[in-house]
Gaussian input, Z-matrix of N, CA and C with variables (Angstrom, degrees):
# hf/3-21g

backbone

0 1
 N
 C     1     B1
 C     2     B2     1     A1
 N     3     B3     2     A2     1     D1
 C     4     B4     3     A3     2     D2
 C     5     B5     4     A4     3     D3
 N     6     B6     5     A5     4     D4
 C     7     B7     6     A6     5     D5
 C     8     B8     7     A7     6     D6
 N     9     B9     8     A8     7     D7
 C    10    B10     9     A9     8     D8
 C    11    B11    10    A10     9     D9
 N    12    B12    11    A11    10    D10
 C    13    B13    12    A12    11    D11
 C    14    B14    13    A13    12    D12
 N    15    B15    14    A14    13    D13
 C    16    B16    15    A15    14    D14
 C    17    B17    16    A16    15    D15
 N    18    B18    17    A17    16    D16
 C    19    B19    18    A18    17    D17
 C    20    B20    19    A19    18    D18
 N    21    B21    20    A20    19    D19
 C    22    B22    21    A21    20    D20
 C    23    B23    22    A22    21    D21
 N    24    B24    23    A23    22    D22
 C    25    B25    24    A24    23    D23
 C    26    B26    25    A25    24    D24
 N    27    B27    26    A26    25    D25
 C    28    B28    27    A27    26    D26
 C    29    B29    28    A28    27    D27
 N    30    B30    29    A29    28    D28
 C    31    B31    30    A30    29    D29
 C    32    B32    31    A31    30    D30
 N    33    B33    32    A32    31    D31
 C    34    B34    33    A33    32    D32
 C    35    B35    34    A34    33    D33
 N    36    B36    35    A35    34    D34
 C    37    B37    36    A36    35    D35
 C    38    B38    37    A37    36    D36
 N    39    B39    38    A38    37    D37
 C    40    B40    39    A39    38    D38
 C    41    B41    40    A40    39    D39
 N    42    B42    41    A41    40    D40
 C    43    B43    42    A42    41    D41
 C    44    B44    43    A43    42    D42
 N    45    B45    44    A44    43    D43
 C    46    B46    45    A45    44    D44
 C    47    B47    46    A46    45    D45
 N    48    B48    47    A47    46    D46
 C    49    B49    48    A48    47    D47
 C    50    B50    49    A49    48    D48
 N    51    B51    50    A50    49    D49
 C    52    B52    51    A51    50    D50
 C    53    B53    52    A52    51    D51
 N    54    B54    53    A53    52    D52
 C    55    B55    54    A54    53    D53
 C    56    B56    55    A55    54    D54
 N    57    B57    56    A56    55    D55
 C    58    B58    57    A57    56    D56
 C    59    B59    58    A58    57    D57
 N    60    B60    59    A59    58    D58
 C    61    B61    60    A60    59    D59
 C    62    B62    61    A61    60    D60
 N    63    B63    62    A62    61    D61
 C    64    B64    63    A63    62    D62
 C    65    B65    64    A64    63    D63
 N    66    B66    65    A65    64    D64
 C    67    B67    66    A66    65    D65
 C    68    B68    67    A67    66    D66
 N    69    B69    68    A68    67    D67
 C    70    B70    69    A69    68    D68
 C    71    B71    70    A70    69    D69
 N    72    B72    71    A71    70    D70
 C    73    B73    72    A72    71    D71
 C    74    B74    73    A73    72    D72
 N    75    B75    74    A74    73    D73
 C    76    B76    75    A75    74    D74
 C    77    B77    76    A76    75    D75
 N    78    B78    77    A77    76    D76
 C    79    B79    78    A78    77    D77
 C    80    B80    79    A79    78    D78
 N    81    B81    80    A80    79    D79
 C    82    B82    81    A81    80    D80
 C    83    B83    82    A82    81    D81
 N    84    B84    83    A83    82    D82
 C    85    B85    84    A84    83    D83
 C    86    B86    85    A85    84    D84
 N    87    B87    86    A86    85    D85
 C    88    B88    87    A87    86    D86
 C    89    B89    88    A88    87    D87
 N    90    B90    89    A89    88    D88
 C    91    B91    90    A90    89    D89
 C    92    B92    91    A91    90    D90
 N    93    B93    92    A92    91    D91
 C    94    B94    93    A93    92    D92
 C    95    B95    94    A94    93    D93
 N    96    B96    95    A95    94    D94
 C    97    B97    96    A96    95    D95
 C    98    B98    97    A97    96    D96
 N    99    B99    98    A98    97    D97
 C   100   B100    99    A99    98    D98
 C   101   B101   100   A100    99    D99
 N   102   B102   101   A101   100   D100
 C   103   B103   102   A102   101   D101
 C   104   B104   103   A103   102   D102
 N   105   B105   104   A104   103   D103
 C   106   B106   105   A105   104   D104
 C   107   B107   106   A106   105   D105
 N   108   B108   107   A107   106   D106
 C   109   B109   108   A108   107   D107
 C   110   B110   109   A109   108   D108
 N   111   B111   110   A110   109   D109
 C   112   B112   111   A111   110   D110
 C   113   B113   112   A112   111   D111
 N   114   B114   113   A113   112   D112
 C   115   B115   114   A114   113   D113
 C   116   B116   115   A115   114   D114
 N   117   B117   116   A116   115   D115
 C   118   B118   117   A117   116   D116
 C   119   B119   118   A118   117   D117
 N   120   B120   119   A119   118   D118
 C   121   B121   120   A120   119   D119
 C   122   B122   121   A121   120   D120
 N   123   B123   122   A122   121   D121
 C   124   B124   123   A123   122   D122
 C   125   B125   124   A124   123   D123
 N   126   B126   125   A125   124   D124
 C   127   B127   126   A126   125   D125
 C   128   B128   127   A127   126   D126
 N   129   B129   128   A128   127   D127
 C   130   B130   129   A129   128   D128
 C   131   B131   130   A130   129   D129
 N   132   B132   131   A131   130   D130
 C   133   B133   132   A132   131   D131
 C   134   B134   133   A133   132   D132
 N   135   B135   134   A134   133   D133
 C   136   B136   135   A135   134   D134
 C   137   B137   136   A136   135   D135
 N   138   B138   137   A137   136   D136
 C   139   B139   138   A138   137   D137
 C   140   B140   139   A139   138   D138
 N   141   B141   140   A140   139   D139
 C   142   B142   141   A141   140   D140
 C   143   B143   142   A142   141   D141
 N   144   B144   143   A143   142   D142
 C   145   B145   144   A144   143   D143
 C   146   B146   145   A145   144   D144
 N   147   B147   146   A146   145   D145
 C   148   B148   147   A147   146   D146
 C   149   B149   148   A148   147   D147
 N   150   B150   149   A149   148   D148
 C   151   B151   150   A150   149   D149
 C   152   B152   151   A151   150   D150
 N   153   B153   152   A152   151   D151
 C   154   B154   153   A153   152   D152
 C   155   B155   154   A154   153   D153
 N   156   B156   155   A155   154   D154
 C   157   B157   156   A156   155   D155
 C   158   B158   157   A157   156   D156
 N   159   B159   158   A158   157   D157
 C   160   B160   159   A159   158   D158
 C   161   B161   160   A160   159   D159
 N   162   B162   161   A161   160   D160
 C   163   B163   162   A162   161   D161
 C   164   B164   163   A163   162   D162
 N   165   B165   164   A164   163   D163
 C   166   B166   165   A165   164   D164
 C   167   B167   166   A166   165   D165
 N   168   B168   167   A167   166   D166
 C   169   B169   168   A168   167   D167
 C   170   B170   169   A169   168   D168
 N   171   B171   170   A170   169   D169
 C   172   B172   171   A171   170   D170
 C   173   B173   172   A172   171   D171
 N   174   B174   173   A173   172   D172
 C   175   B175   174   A174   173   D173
 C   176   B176   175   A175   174   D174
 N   177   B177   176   A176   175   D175
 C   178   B178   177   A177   176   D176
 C   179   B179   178   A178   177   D177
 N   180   B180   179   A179   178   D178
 C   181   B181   180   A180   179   D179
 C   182   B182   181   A181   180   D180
 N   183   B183   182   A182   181   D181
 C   184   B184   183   A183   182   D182
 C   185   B185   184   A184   183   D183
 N   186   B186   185   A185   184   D184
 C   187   B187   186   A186   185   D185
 C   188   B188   187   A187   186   D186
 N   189   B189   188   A188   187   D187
 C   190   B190   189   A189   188   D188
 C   191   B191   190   A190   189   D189
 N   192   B192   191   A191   190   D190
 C   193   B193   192   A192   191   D191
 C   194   B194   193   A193   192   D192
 N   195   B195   194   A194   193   D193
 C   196   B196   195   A195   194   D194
 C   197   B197   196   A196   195   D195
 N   198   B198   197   A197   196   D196
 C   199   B199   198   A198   197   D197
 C   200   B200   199   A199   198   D198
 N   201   B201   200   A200   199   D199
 C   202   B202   201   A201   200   D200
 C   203   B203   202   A202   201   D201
 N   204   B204   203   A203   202   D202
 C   205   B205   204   A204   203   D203
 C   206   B206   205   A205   204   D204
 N   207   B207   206   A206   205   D205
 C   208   B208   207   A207   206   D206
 C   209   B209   208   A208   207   D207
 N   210   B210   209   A209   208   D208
 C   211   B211   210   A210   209   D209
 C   212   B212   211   A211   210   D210
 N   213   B213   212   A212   211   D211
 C   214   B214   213   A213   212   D212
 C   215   B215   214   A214   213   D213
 N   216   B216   215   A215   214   D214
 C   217   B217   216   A216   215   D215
 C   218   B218   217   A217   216   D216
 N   219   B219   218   A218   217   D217
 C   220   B220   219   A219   218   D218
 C   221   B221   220   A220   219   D219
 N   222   B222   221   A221   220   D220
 C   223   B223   222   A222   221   D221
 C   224   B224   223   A223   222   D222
 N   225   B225   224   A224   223   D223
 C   226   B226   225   A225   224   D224
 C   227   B227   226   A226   225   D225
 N   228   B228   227   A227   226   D226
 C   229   B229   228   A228   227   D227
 C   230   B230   229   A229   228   D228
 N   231   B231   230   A230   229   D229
 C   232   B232   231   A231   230   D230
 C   233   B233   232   A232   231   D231
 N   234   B234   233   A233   232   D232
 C   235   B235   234   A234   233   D233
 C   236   B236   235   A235   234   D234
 N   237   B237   236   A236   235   D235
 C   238   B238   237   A237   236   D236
 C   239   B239   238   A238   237   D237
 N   240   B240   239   A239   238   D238
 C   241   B241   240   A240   239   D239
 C   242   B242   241   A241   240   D240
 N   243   B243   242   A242   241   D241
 C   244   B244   243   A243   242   D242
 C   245   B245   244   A244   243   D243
 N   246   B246   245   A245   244   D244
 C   247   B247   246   A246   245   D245
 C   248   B248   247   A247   246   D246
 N   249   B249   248   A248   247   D247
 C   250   B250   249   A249   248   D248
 C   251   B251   250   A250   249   D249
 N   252   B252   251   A251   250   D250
 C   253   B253   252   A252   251   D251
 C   254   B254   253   A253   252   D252
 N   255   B255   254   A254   253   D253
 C   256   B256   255   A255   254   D254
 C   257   B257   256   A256   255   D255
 N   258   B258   257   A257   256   D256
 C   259   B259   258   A258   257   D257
 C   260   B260   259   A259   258   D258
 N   261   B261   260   A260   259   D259
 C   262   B262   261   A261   260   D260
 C   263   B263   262   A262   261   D261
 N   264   B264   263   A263   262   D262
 C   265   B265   264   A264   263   D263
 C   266   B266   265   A265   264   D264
 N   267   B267   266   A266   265   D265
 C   268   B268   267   A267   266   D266
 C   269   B269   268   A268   267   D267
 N   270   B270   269   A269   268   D268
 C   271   B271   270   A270   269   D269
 C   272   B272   271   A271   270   D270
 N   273   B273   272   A272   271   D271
 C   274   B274   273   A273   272   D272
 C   275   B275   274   A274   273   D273
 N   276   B276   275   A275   274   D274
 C   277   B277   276   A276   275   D275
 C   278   B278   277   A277   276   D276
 N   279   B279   278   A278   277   D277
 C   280   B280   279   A279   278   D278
 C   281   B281   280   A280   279   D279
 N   282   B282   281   A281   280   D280
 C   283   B283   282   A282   281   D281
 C   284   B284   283   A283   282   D282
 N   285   B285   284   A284   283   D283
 C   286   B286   285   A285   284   D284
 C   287   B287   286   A286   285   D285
 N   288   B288   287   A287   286   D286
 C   289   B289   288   A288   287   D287
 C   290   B290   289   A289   288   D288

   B1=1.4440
   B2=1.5347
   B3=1.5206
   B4=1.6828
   B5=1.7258
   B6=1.6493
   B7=1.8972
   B8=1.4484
   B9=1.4505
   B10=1.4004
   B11=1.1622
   B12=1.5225
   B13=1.6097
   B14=1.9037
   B15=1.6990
   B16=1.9916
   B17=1.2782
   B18=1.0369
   B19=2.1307
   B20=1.4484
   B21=1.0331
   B22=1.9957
   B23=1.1682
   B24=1.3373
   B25=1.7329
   B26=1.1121
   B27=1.8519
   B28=1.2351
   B29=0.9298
   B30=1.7517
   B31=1.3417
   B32=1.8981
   B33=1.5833
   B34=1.2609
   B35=1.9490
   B36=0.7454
   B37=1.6202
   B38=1.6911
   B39=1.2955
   B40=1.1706
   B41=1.5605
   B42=1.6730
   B43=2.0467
   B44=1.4497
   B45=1.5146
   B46=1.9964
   B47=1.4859
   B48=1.6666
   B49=1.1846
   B50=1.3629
   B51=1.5482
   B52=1.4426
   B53=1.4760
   B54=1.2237
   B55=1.4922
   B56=1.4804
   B57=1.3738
   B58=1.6274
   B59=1.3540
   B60=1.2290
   B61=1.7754
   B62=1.6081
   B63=1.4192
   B64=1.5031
   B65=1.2756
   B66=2.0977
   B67=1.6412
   B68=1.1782
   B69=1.9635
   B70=1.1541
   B71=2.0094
   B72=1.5121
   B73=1.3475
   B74=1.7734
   B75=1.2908
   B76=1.4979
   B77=1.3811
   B78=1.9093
   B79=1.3051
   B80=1.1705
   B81=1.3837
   B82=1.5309
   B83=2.2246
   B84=1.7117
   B85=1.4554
   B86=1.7329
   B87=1.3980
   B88=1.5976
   B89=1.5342
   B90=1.1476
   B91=1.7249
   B92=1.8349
   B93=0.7570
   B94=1.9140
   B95=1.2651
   B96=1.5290
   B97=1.1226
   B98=2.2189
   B99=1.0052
   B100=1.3563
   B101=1.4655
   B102=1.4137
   B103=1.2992
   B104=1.4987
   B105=1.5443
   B106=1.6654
   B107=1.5054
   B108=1.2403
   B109=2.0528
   B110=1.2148
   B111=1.5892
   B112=1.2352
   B113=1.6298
   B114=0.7682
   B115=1.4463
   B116=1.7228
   B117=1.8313
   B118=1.1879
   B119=2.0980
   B120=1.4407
   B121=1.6391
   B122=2.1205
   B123=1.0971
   B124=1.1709
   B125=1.6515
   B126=1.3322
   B127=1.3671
   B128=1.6548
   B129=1.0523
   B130=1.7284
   B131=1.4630
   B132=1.3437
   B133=1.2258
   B134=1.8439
   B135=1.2250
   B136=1.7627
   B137=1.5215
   B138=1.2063
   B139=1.2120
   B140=1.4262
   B141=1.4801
   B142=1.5549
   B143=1.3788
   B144=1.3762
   B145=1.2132
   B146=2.1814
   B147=1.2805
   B148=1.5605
   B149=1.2431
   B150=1.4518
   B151=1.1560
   B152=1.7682
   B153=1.5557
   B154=1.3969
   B155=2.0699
   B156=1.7036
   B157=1.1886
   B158=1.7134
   B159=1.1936
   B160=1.7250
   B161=1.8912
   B162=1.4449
   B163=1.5084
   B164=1.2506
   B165=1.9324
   B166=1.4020
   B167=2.0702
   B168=1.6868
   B169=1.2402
   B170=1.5493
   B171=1.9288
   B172=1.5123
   B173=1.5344
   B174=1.7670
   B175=1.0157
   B176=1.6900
   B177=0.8246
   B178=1.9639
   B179=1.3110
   B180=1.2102
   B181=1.5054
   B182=1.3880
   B183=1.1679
   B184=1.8736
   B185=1.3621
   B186=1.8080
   B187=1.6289
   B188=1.3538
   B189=1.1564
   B190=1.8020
   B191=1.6807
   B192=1.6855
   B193=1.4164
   B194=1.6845
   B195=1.3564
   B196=1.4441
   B197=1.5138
   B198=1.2851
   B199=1.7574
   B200=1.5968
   B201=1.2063
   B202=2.3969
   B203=1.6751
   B204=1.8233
   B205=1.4158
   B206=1.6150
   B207=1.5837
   B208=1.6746
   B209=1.2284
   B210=1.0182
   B211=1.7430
   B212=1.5865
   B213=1.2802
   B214=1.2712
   B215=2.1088
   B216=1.5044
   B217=1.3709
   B218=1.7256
   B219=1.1862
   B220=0.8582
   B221=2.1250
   B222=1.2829
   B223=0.9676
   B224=2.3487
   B225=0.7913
   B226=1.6323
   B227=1.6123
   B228=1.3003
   B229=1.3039
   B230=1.1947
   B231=1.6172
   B232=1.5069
   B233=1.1703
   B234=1.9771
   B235=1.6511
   B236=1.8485
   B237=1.1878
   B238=1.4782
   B239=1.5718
   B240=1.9718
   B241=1.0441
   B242=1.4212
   B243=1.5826
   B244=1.3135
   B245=1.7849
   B246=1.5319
   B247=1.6466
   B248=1.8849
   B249=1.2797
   B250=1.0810
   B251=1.5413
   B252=1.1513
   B253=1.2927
   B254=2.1832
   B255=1.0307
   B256=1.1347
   B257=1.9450
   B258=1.1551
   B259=1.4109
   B260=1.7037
   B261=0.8806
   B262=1.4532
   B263=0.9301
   B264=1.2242
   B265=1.4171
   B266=1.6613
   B267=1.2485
   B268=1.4728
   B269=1.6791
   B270=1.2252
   B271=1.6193
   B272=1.6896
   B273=1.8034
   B274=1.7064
   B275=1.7852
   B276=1.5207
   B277=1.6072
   B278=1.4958
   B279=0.8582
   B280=1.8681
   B281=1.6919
   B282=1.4924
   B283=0.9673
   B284=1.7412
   B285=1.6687
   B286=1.5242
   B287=1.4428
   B288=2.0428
   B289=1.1309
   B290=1.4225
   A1=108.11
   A2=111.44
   A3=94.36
   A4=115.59
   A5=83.15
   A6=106.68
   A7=104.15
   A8=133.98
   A9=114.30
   A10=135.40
   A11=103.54
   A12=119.39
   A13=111.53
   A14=90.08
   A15=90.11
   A16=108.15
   A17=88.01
   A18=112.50
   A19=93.45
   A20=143.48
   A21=128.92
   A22=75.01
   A23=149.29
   A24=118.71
   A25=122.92
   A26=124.46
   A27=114.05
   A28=138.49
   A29=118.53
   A30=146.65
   A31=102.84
   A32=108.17
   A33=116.46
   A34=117.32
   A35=98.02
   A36=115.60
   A37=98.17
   A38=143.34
   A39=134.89
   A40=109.12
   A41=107.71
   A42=100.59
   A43=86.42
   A44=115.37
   A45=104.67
   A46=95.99
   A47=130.30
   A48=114.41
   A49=108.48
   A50=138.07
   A51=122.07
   A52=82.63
   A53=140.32
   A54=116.38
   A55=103.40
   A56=113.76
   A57=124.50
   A58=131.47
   A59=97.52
   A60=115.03
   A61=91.16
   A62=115.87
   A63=129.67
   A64=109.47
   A65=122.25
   A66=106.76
   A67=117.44
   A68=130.87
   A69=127.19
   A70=101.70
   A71=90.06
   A72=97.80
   A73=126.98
   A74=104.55
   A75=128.59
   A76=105.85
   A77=115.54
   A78=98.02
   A79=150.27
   A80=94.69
   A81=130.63
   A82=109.93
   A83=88.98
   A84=70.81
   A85=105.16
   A86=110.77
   A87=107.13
   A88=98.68
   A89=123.69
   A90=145.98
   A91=92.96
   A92=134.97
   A93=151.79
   A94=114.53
   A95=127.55
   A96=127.75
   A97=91.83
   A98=89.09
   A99=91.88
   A100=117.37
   A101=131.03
   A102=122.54
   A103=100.21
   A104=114.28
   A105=105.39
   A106=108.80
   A107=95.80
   A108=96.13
   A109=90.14
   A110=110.69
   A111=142.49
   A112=102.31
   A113=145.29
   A114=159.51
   A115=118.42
   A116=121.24
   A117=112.33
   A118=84.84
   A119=81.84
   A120=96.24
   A121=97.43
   A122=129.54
   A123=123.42
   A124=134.65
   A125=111.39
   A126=124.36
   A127=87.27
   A128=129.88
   A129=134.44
   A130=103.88
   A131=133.85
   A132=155.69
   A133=107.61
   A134=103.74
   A135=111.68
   A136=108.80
   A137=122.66
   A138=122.70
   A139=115.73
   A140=117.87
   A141=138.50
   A142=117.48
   A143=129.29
   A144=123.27
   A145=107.86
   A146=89.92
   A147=99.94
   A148=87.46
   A149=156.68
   A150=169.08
   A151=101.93
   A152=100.61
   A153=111.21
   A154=91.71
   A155=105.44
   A156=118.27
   A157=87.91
   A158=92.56
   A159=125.89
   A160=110.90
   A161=104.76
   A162=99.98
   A163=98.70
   A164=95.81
   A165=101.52
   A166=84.71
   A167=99.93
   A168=102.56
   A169=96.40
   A170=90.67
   A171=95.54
   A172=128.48
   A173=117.60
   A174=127.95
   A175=95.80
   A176=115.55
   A177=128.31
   A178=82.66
   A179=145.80
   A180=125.00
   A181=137.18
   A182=103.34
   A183=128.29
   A184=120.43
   A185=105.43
   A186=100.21
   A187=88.77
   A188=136.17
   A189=120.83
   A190=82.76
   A191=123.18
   A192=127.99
   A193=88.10
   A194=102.86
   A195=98.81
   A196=122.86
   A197=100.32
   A198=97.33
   A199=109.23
   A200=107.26
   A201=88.68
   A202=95.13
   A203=125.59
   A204=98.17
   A205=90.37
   A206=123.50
   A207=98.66
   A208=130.51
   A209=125.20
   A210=139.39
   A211=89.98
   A212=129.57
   A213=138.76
   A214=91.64
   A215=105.20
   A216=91.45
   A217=99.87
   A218=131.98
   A219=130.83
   A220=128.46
   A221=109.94
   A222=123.86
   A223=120.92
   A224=75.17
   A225=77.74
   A226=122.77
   A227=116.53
   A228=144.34
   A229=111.00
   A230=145.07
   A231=143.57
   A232=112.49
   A233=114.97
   A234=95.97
   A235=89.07
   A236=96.68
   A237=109.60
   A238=112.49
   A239=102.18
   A240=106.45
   A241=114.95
   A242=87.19
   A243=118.81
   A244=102.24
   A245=119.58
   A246=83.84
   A247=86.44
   A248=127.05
   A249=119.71
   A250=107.62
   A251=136.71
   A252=158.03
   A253=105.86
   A254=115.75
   A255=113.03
   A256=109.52
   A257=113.91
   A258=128.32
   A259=101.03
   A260=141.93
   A261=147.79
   A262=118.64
   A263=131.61
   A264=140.31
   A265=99.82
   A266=110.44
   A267=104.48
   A268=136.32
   A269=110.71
   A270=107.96
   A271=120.13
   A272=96.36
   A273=118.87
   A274=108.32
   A275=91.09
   A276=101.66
   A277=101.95
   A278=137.78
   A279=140.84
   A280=97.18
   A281=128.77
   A282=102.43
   A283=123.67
   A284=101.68
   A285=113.49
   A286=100.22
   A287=92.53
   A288=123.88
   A289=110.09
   D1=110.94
   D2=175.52
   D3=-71.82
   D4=172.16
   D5=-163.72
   D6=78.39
   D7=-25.68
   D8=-175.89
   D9=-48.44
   D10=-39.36
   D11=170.92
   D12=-45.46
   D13=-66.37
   D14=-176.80
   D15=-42.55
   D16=-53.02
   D17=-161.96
   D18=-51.80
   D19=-22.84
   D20=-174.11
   D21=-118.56
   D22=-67.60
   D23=-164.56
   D24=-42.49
   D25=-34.67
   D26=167.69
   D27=-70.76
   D28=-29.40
   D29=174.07
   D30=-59.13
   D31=-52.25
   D32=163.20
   D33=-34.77
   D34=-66.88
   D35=-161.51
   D36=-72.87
   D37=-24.52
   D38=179.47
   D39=-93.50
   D40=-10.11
   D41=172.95
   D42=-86.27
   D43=-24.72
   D44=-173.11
   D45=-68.91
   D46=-60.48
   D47=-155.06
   D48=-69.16
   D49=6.31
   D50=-169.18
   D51=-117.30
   D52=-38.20
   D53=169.31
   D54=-39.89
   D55=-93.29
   D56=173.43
   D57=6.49
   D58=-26.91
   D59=-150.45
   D60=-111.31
   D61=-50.14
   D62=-175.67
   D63=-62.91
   D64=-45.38
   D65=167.16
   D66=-100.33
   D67=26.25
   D68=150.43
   D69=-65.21
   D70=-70.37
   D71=172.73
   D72=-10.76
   D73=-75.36
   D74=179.82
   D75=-40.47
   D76=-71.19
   D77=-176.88
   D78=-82.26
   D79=11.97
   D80=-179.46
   D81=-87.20
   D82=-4.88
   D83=-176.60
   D84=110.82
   D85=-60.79
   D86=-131.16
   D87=-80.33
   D88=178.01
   D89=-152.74
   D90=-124.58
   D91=44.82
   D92=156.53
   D93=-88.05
   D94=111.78
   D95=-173.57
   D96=-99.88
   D97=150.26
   D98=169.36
   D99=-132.39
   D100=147.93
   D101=-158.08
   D102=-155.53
   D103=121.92
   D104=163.27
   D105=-103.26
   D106=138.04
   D107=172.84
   D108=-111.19
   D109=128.94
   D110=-176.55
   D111=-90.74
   D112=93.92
   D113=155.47
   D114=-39.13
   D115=143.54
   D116=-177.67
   D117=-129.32
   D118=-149.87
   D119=-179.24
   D120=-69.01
   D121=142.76
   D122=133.96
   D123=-157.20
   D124=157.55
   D125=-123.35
   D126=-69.54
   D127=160.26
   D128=-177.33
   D129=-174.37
   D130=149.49
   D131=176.99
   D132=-54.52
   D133=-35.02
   D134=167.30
   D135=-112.21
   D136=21.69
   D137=178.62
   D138=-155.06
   D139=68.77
   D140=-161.62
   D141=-122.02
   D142=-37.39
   D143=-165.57
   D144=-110.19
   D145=128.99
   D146=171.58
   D147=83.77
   D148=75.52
   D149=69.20
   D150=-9.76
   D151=145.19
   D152=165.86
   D153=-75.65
   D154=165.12
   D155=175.24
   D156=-72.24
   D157=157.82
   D158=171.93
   D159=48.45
   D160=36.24
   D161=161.97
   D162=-75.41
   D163=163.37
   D164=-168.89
   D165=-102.47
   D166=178.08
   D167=173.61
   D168=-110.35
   D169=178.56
   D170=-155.28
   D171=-64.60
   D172=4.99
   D173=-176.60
   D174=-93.60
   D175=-62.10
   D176=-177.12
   D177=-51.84
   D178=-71.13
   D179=-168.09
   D180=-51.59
   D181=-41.66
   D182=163.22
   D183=-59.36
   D184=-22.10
   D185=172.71
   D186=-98.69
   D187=-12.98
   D188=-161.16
   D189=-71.02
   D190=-47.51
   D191=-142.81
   D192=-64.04
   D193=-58.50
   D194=-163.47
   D195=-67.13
   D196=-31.72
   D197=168.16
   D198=-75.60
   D199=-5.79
   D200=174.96
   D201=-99.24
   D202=-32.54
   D203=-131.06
   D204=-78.33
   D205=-49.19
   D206=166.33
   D207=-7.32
   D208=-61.81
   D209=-156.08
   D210=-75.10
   D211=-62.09
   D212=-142.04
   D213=-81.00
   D214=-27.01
   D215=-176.55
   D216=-95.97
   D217=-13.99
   D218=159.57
   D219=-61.64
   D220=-39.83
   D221=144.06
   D222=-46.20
   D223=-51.17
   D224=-170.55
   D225=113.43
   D226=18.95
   D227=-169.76
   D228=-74.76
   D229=124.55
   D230=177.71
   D231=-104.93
   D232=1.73
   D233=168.46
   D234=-142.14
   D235=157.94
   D236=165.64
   D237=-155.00
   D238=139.55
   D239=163.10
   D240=-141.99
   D241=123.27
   D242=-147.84
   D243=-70.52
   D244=-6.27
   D245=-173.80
   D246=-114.21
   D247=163.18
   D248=-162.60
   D249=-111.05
   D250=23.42
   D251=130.18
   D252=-56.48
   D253=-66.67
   D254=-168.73
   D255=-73.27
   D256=-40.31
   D257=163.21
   D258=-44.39
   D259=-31.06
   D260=170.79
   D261=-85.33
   D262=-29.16
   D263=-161.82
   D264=-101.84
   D265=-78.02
   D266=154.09
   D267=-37.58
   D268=-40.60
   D269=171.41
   D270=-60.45
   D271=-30.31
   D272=166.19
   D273=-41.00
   D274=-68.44
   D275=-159.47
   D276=-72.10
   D277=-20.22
   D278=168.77
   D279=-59.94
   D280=-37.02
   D281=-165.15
   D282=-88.67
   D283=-6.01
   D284=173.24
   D285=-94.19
   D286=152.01
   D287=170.52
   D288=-36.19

């Protein structure tokens, strides 16, 4: 599928830079929470067709973000994904070869 390659290198490099950032942070002392929101499909007016079933749209997603990322920075967590359809789906594909 083209773009896949960029498209996970970038996705790649922003769970690296918020790790990075979280134990620059730490041993430096400072009180900086850092947080990546890991993103899935969601539903948008230019972004409608070939969706997985049960993405949320961009309002249901924006409350999923804001009701987890508290918790998740409170926890001590460096990634969150906030809608719980994609958190499944993704936790799936981590577990194959």
């Amino acid at each position: 599928m083209p773009g896949v390659a960029p498209y996970s290198a970038c996705k790649g490099f922003i769970i690296l830079l918020t790790t990075v950032v979280a134990r620059e942070m730490a041993v430096a002392g400072s009180r900086v929470d850092s947080l990546a929101i890991i993103p899935g499909d969601v539903r948008t007016r230019s972004n409608s067709i070939g969706l997985t079933p049960g993405s949320p749209d961009a309002r249901q997603y924006a409350k999923g973000m804001l009701d987890r990322a508290p918790r998740a920075v409170e926890r001590g967590w460096l990634e969150c994904k906030p809608w719980w359809l994609h958190a499944r789906s993704i936790g799936t594909l981590e577990t194959l070869p």
